[in-house]
C-alpha positions as CSV (number, residue, x, y, z in Angstrom):
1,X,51.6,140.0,-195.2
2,X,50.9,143.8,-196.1
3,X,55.0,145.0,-196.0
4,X,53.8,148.8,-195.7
5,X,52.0,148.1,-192.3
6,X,54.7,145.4,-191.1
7,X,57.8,148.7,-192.3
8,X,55.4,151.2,-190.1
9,X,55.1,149.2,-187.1
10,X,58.5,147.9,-186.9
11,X,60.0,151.4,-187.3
12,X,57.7,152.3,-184.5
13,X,59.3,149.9,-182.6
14,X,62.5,151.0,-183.4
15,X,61.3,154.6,-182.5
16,X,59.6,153.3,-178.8
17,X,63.3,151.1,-178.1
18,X,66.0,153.7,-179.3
19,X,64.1,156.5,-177.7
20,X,63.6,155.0,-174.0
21,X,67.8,154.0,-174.7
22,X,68.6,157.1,-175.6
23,X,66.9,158.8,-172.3
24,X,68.3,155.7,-170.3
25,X,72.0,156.7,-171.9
26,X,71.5,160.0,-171.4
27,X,70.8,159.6,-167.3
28,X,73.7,157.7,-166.5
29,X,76.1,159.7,-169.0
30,X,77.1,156.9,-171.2
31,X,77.2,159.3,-174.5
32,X,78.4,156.5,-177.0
33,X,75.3,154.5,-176.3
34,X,73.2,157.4,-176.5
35,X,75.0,158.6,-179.4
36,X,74.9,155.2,-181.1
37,X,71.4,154.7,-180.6
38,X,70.8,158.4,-182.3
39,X,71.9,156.0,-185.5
40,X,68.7,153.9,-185.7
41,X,66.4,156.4,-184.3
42,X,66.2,158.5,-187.3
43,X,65.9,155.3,-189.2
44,X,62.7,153.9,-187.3
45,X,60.8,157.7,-187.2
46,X,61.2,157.7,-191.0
47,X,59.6,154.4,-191.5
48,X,57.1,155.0,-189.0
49,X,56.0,158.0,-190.4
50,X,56.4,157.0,-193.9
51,X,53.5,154.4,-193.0
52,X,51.1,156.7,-191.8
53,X,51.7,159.4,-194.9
54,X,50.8,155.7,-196.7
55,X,47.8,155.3,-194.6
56,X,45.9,158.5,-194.8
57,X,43.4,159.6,-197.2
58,X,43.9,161.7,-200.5
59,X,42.8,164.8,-199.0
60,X,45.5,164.5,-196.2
61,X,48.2,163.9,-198.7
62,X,49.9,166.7,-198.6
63,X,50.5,167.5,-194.8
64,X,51.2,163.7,-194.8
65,X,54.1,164.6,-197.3
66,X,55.4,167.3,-195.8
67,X,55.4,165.4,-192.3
68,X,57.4,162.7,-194.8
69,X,60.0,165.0,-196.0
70,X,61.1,166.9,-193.1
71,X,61.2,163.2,-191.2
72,X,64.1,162.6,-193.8
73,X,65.2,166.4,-192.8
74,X,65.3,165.2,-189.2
75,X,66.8,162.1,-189.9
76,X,69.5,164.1,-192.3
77,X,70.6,165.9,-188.8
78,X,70.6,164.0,-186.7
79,X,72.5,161.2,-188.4
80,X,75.2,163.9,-189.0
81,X,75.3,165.2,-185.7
82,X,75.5,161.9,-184.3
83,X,77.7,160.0,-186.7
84,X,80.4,163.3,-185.8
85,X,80.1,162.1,-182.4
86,X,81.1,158.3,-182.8
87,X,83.6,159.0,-185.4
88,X,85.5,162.8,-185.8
89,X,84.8,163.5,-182.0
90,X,85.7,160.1,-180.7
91,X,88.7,159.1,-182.3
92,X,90.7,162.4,-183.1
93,X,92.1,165.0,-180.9
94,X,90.7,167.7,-181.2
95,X,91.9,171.6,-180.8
96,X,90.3,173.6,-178.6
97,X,88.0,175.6,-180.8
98,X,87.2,172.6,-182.6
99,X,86.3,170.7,-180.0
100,X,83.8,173.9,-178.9
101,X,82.4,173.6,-182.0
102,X,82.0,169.9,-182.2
103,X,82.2,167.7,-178.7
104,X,78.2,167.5,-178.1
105,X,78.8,168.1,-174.3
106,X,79.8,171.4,-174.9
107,X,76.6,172.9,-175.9
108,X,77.9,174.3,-179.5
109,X,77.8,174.2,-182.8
110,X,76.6,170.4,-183.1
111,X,74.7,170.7,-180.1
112,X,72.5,173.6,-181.9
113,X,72.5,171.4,-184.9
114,X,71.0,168.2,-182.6
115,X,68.0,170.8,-181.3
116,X,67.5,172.3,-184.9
117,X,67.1,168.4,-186.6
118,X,64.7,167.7,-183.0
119,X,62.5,170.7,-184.3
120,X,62.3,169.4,-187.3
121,X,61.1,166.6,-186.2
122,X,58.7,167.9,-184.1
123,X,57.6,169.4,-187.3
124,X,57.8,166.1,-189.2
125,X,55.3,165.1,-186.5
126,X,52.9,168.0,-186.7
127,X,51.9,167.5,-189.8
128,X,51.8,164.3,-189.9
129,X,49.4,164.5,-186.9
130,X,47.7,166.6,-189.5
131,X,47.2,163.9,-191.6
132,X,45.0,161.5,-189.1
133,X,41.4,161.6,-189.4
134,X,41.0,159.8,-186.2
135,X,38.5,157.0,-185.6
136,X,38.6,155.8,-182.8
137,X,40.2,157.0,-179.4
138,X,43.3,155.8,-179.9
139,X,43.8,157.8,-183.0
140,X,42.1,160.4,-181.8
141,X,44.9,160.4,-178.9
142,X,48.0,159.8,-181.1
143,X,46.7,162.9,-183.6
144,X,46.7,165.1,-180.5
145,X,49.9,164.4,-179.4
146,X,51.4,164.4,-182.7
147,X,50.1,167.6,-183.1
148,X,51.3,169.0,-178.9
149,X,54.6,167.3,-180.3
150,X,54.8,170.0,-183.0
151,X,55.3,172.6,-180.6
152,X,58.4,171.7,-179.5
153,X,59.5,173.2,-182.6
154,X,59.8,176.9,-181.1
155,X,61.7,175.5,-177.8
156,X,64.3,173.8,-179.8
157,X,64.7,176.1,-182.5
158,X,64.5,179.3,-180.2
159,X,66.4,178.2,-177.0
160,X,70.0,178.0,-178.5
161,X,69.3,181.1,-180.1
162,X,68.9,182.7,-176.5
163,X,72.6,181.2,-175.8
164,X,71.1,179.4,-172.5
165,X,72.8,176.1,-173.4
166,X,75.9,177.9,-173.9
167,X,75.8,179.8,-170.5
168,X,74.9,176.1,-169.4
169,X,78.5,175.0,-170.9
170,X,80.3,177.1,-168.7
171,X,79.8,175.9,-165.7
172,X,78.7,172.4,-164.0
173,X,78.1,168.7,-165.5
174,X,76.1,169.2,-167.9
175,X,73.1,167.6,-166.0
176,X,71.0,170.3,-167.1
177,X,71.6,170.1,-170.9
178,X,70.6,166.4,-170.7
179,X,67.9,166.7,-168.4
180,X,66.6,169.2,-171.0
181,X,67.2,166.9,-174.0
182,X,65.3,164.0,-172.0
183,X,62.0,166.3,-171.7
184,X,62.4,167.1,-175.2
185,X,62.1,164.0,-176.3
């Protein structure tokens, strides 16, 4: 049994299962499953994309690398961001500023944080779609989205800087922010 292949493909399991959750959660507003799930995610996209960078040839090393590295940048993030959530957010009472700063579903501080490390990711995935020399079509369909992936990068990292999701925060359910998260993904 070839452990590299059987660590890629099980994290892209874990990638396909926590992000369909994750949407599901997201939907019907249960946070702490959503929030929960955010755990493992990070988890299966690192080991998923630690098998391709092990996969592709020596003159793809280096974008494979870099997709590697800011998958553990992502994954550093996110698994903050999310961790906070289940632990500092959930079981203390918070302030008020604090909890503007902190509670995800007020479109602050951690919020912004969430949308950087999704960037990142988006990044992560970029270059690792770099990587691929395709040969066959299924490849040659997973580079291209990899790569279309990537360009969520701008909308995450330049869409809190506009304030929208802080406008958003004011007013209404929060649909909006989640619906946005879902299409992010």
């Amino acid at each position: 049994m070839d452990l590299n292949k059987t660590l890629s493909k099980t994290g892209s399991a874990i990638v396909t299962a926590t992000v369909f959750l994750f949407a599901l959660f997201l939907l019907i507003d249960f946070s702490m499953g959503s929030y929960f799930v955010c755990l493992i995610l990070p988890i299966g996209f690192i080991m998923m994309t630690g098998g391709l960078q092990n996969e592709c040839e020596s003159d793809r090393k280096t974008a494979a690398n870099i997709g590697l590295i800011l998958a553990a940048v992502y994954g550093t993030f996110i698994m903050l961001v999310y961790y906070s959530q289940l632990t500092t957010v959930h079981n203390e009472q918070l302030n008020e500023q604090a909890a503007k700063l902190l509670e995800f579903n007020k479109f602050g501080l951690i919020f912004n944080y969430d949308l950087l490390g999704y960037g990142v990711m988006a990044l992560s995935t970029f270059f690792t779609g770099l990587s691929l020399k395709p040969e066959s079509k299924t490849d040659k369909w997973l580079k291209a989205l990899l790569m279309i992936h990537g360009v969520f990068y701008f909308s995450c990292t330049f869409m809190p800087i506009t304030g929208m999701f802080a406008r958003m925060s004011s007013g209404g359910d929060g649909l909006g922010g989640r619906l946005v998260l879902v299409a992010l993904l």
